[in-house]
C-alpha positions in Angstrom: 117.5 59.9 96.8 115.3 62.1 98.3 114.1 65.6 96.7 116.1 68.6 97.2 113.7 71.4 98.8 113.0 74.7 97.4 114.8 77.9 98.9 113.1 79.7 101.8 112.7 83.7 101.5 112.4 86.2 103.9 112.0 89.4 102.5 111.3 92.9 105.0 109.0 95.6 103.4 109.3 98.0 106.2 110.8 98.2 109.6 114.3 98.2 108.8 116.6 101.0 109.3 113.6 103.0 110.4 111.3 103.1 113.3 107.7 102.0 112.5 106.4 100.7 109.1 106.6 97.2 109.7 105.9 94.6 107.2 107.5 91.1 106.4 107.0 88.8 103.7 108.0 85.1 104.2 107.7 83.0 101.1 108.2 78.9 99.8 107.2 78.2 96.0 103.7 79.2 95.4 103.0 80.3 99.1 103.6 84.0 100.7 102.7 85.1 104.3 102.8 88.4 105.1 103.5 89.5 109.3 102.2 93.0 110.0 101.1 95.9 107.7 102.6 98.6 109.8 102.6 102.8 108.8 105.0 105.1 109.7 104.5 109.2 110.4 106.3 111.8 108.4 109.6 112.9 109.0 109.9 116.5 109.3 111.3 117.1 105.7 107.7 115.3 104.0 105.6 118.2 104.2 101.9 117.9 104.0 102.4 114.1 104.2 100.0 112.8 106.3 101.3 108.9 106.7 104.1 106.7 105.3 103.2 102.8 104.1 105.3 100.6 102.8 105.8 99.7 98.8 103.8 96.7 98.1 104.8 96.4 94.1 106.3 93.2 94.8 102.5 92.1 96.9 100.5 93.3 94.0 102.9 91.0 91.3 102.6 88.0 93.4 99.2 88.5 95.0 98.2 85.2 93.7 100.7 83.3 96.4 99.6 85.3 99.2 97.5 83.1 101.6 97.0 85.4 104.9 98.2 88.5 107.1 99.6 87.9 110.6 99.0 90.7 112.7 101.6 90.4 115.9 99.9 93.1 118.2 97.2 96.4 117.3 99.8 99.0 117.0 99.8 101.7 114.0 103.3 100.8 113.0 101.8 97.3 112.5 98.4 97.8 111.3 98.3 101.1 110.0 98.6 100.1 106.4 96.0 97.7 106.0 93.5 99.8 104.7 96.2 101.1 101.8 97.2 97.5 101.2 94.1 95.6 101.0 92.5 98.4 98.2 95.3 96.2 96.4 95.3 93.1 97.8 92.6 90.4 99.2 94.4 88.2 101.9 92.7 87.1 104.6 94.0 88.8 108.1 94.6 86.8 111.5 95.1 88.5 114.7 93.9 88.4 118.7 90.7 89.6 119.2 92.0 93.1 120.7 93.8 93.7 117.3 90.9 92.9 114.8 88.4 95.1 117.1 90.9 98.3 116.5 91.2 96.8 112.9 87.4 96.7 112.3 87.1 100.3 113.1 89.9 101.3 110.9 88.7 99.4 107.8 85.1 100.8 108.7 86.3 104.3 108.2 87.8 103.4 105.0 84.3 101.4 104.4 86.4 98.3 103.4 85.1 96.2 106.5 82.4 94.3 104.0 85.3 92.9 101.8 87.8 91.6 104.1 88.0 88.2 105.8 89.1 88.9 109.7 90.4 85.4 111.6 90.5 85.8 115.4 93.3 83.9 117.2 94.6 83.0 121.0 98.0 81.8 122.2 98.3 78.2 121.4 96.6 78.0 118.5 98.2 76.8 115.4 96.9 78.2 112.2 97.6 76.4 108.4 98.9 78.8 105.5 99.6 77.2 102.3 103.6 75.4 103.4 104.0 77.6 106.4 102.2 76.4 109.6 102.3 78.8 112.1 102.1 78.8 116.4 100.4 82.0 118.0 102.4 82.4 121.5 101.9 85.0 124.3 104.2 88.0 124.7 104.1 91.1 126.5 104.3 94.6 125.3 102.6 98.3 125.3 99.6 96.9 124.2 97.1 93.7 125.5 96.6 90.8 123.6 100.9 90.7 121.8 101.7 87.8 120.0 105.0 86.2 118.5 105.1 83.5 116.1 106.8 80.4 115.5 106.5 80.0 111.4 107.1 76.6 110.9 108.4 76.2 107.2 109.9 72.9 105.1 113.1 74.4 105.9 112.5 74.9 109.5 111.1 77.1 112.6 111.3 80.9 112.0 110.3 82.8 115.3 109.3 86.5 114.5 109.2 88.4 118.0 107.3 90.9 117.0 107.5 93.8 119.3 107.8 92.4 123.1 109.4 92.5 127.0 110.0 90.8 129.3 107.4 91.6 131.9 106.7 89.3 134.8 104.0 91.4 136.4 101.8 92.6 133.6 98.6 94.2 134.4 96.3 91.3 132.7 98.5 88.7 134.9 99.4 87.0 131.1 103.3 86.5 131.4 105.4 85.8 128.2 105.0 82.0 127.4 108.7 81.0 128.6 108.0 77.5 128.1 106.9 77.3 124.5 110.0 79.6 123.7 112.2 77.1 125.5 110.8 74.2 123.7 111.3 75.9 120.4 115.1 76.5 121.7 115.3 73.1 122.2 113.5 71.3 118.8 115.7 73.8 116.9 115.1 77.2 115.4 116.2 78.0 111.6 115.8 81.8 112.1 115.0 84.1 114.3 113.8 87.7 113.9 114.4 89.9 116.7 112.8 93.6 117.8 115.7 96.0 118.3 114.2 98.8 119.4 115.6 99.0 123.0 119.0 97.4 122.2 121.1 100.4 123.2 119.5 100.6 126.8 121.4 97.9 129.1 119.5 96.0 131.8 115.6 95.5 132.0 112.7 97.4 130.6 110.5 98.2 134.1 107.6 96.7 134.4 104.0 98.2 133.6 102.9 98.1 137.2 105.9 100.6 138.3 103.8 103.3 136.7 100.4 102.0 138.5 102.3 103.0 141.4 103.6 106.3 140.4 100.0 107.2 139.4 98.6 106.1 142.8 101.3 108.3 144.8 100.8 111.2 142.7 96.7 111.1 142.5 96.8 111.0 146.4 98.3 114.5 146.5 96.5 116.4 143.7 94.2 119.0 144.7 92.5 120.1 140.9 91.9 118.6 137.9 94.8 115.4 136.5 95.2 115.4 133.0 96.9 112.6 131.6 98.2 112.7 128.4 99.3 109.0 126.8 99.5 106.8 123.9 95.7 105.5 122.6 96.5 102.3 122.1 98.2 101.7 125.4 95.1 99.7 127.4 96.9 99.1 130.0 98.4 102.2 130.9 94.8 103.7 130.4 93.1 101.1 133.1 96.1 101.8 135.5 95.0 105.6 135.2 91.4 104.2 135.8 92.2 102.2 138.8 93.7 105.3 140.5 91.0 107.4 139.8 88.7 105.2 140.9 91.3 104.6 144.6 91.1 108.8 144.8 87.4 109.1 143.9 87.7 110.5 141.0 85.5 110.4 137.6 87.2 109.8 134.0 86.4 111.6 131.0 88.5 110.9 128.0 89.4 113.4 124.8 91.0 112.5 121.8 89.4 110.7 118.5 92.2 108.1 118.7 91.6 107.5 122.6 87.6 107.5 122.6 88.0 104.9 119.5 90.5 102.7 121.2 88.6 102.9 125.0 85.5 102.0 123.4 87.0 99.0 121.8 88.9 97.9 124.6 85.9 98.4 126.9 83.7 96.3 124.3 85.8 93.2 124.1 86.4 92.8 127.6 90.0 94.8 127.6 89.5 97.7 129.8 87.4 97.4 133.1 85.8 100.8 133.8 83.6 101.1 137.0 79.9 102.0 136.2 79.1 105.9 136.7 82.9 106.4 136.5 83.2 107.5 133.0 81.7 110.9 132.1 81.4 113.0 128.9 83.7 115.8 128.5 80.9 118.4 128.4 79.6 117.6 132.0 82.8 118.5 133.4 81.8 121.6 134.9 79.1 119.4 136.8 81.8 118.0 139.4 84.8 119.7 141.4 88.0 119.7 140.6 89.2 117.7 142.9 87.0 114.7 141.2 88.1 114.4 137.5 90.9 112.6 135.6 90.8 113.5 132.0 92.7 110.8 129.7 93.9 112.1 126.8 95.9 112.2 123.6 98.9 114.3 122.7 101.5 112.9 124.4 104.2 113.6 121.5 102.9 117.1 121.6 101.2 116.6 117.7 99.6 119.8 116.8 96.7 118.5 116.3 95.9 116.3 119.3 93.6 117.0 122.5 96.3 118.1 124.4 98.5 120.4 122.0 94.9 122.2 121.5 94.0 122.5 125.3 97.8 124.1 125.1 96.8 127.0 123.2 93.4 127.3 124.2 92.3 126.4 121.2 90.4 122.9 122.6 86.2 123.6 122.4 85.6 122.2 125.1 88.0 122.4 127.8 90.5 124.6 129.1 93.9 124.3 131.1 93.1 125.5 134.6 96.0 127.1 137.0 95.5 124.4 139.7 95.4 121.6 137.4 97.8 118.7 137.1 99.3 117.6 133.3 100.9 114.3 133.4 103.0 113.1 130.0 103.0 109.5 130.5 105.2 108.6 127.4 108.9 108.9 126.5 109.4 111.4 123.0 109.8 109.1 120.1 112.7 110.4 118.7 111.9 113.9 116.7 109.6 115.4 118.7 111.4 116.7 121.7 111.2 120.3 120.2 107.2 119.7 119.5 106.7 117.9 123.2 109.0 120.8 125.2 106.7 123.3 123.6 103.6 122.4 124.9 105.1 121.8 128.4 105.6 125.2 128.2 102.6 126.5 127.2 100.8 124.1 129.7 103.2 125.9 132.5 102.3 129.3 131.1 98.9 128.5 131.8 99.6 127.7 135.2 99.5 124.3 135.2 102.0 122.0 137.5 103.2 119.4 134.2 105.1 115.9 135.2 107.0 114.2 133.0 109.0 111.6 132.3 112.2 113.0 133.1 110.5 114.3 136.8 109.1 110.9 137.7 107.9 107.0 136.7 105.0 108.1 134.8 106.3 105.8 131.8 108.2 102.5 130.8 108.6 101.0 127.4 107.4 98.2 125.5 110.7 97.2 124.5 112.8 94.8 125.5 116.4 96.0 126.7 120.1 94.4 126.6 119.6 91.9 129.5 116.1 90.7 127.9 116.9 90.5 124.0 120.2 88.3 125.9 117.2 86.3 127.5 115.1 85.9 124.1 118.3 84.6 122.4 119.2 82.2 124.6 116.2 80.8 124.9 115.5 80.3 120.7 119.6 79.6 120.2 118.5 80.3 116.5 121.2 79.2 113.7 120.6 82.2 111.7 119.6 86.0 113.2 117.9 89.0 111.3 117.5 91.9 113.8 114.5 93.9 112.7 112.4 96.8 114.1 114.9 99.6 114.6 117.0 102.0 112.5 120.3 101.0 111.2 122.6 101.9 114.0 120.0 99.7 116.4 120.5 96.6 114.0 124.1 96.9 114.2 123.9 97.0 118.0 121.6 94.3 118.1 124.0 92.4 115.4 126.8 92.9 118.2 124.6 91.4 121.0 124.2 88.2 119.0 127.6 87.6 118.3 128.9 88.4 122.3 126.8 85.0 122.9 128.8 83.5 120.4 126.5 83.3 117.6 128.9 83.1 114.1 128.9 86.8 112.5 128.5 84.9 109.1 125.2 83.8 110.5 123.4 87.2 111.6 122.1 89.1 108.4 121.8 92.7 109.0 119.4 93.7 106.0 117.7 96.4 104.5 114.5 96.9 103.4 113.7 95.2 99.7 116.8 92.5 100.2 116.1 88.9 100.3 117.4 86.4 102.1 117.5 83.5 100.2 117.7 80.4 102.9 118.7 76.8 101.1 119.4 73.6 103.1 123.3 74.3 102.9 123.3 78.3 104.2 121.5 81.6 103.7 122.5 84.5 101.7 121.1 87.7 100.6 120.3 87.3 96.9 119.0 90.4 95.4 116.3 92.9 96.4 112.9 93.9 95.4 111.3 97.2 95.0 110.6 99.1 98.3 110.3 102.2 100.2 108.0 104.9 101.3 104.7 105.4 99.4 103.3 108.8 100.7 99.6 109.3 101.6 98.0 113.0 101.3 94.9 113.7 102.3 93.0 110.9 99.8 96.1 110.7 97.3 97.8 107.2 97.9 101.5 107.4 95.7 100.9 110.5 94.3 103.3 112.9 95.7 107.0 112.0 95.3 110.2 113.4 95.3 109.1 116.1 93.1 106.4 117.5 94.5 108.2 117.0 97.9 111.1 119.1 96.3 109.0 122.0 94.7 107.0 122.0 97.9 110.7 122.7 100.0 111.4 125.0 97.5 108.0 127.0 97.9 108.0 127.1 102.0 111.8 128.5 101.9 111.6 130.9 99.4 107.8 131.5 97.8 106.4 131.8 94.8 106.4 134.7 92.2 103.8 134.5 89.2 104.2 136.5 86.1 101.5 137.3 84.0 102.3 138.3 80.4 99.8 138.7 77.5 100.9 138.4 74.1 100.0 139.1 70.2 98.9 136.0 68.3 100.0 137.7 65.2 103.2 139.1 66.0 104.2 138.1 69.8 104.2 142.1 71.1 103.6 142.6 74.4 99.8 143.4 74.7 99.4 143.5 78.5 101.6 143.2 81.5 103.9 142.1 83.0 102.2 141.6 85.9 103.9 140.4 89.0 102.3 138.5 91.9 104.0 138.0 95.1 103.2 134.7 97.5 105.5 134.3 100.6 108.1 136.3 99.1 108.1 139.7 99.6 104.9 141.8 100.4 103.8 144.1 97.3 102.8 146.9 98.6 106.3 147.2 100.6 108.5 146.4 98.2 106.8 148.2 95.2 110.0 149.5 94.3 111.1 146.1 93.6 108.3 144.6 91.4 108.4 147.6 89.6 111.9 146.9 88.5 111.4 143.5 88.5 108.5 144.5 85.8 111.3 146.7 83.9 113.4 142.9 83.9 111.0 140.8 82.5 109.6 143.5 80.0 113.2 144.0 78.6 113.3 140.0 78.3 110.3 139.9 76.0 111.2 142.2 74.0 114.5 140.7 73.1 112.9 137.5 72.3 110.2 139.6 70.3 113.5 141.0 68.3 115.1 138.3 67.6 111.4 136.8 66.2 111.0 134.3 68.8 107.7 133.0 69.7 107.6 129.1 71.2 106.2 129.2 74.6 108.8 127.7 76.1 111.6 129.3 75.3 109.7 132.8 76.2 108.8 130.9 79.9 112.8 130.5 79.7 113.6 134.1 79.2 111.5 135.5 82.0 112.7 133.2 84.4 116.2 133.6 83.7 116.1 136.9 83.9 113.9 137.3 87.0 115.7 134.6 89.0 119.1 136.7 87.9 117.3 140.1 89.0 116.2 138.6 92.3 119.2 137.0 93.6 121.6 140.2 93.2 119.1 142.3 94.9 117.4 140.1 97.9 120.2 136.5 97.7 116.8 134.8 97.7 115.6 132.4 94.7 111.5 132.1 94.8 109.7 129.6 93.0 109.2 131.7 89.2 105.7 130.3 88.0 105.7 132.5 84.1 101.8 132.4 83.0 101.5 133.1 79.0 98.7 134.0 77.7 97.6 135.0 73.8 94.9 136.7 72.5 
């Protein structure tokens, strides 16, 4: 009789029910792959947070099992955490040679680049991971070099998409590798996970070389200076930028840390073809008419911080907006930053400048597959059990919907959150438990260290701000020996609302003097006191409630 097999688990880290963050673990007995170590940004309620990476407790228990990383394509939602996740774990990473090269310069910043194994790979190889076996194919997306993967497991074929469309004109001429898809279809395919990112938006995504054209019609009737605002890592939108330039006889100079890091790589490894003498440093700009320049740049989602949010308001060192020049946005907002994006394209108009964007012309498609193309994807896999993945909740439960109008069995499609596990036997699958996930929050160098708290007293202090009061006290008998003193941070302003710390002075004073009666000296029941009676003071006289910090000091 022959051996029963072991159960199968799938278990998402990060990119469900969010946007970005992506991270997958796949595991079989003593063997765990992981596909993607992805960041996400900070939504606007995580002040001061500079990036979001998944929770990798469960990792860090079982690193042990973990026999390599599969990168799917060199995007920050998919690589971004690496640096984070390797200070914890050592796996060695696989990816296409475009991915390692923007890998190699993130782990070089983090000086981690000596300690890491990095395994390049090509459509059609077939790499060997412990019991998972797993096929590199070609996809398109936003970026060159996109992969998916056919995991093949004791169980049976998984097929992670990764992120993909369907284009059949891409710029490097590499079409999506129908045939292997097909051919997985027809073997038969255990599970498939799915992007959902574009599942509300029916039809097809355009292709790539749409916006080529766009670029070439508009570059033929600018008189000044273009300015072309786009993602970093998107190669290909950057060499269709180059190619009109170079049609109009014009000379590229690019700004941005992100987009000098990413052409440089690109440009290294064979990526992005660049005319000689075409590409100029930023400084000689003044050496060449208007009429000659392209300047490729980031700050497309109008981040404060970014080249083009800075040449905005003037505040860019060594450029600034012109009133003949032309600002193109060649992005769609990522949902949240409409209010951040409509801001600079107002400042950029203020300026003088003439600003196209999306909503005005082609100057951008996604890297997502829509409706008719996810339709496309399924038929082709005709997988016996669906996760959707890569998309907040309400794009899952589209996706979910999608599957079942091609007649895929609702008790088959498994719309998950992060942490769950589906547990995957030779009879059926089912979710079976969870394991510790969510956001980890990274601060400046501080990995973990700020949560909920510190998020909360943080809120607290930018809505309402801070009041310190500064008491000295007795040792030997707890009498007031100096102060109150009061001191005001994003509150009120002391020297216009004297009237108010004086009072609030009279408040705290009485408060102390209470607890001296009644022969009360612990610290903390004296911090008590003065809050309580400040915060009562305050609120009947402003409605506000600042942050009451009470310093104690004895002498």
């Amino acid at each position: 009789m022959p051996r029963k097999k072991s159960k199968l688990k799938i278990i998402p880290l990060g990119g469900l029910n969010e946007i970005g963050k992506n991270m997958t673990v796949f595991e079989y007995k003593d063997d765990i792959i992981i596909v993607d170590c992805g960041l996400s940004f900070p939504e606007d309620e995580m002040l001061g947070i500079d990036v979001v990476i998944p929770d990798i407790t469960y990792l860090i228990k079982n690193r042990d099992k973990i026999r390599g990383i599969v990168l799917t394509h060199g995007h920050e939602d998919h690589i971004g955490a690496l640096p984070y996740v390797l200070n914890k774990i050592n796996a060695p990473i696989f990816g296409t040679k475009l991915t390692l090269g923007l890998v190699e310069n993130k782990l070089k910043e983090h000086k981690l680049l000596r300690n890491v194994q990095l395994n390049v790979i090509k459509p059609g190889d077939k790499i060997s991971l412990g019991k998972f076996n797993v096929d590199i194919i070609r996809t398109s997306h936003s970026i060159p070099d996109a992969i998916c993967l056919a995991i093949d497991t004791p169980l049976g074929k998984i097929v992670h998409t990764g992120d993909f469309k369907i284009d059949f004109t891409p710029i490097d001429g590499d079409v999506i590798d129908f045939h292997k898809l097909a051919e997985l279809g027809k073997e038969g395919v255990l599970a498939l996970l799915c992007d959902s990112t574009n599942v509300e938006r029916a039809g097809y995504t355009m292709s790539e070389r749409t916006v080529g054209e766009t670029f070439e019609n508009i570059f033929g009737n600018a008189k000044g200076r273009i300015i072309v605002a786009t993602f970093a890592s998107n190669v290909h939108r950057v060499q269709q930028i180059v190619n009109a330039a170079y049609r109009f006889n014009r000379k590229i100079a690019v700004s941005g840390r992100s987009m000098i890091n990413v052409v440089n790589v690109a440009m290294d490894l064979g990526y992005l073809n660049i005319p000689s003498g075409m590409l100029i440093d930023i400084d000689d700009l003044n050496k060449y008419p208007d009429n000659e320049i392209v300047v490729i740049t980031t700050g497309s989602q109008g981040e404060p911080m970014a080249a083009l949010s800075r040449m905005a308001a003037s505040e860019h060192r060594k450029m600034e907006i012109m009133s003949e020049d032309l600002v193109i946005l060649s992005s769609s907002p990522i949902p949240g930053n409409e209010k951040t994006i409509a801001k600079v394209i107002n400042l950029l108009f203020e300026k003088g400048a003439n600003v196209i964007y999306e909503s005005l012309a082609d100057v951008h498609v996604s890297g997502h597959a829509c409706q008719e193309e996810l339709k496309l994807m399924h038929s082709l896999i005709k997988p016996k059990y669906f996760i959707p993945v890569h998309g907040e909740y309400r794009h899952l439960r589209q996706h979910a919907f999608l599957a079942e109008s091609l007649g895929m069995s609702r008790e088959n499609i498994f719309v998950m959150e992060n942490g769950n596990i589906m547990e995957i036997s030779e009879e059926n699958a089912r979710l079976a438990g969870s394991v510790p996930s969510g956001n980890i929050l990274v601060d400046g160098l501080g990995v973990g260290d700020v949560g909920n708290i510190v998020l909360r007293d943080r809120k607290h202090l930018s809505e309402d701000g801070l009041m310190i009061v500064v008491v000295t006290i007795s040792k030997e008998d707890g009498s007031i020996m100096a102060g109150p003193d009061i001191i005001s941070r994003g509150f009120v302003y002391v020297r216009e609302s004297e009237d108010l710390i004086e009072a609030a002075k009279s408040v705290v004073g009485a408060a102390l003097r209470k607890c001296e009666e009644n022969n009360v000296r612990e610290w903390s029941t004296l911090k008590s006191a003065i809050r309580d009676s400040l915060k009562d003071y305050l609120y009947q006289k402003t409605k506000r409630r600042p942050m009451i910090l009470p310093i104690i000091m004895e002498v």
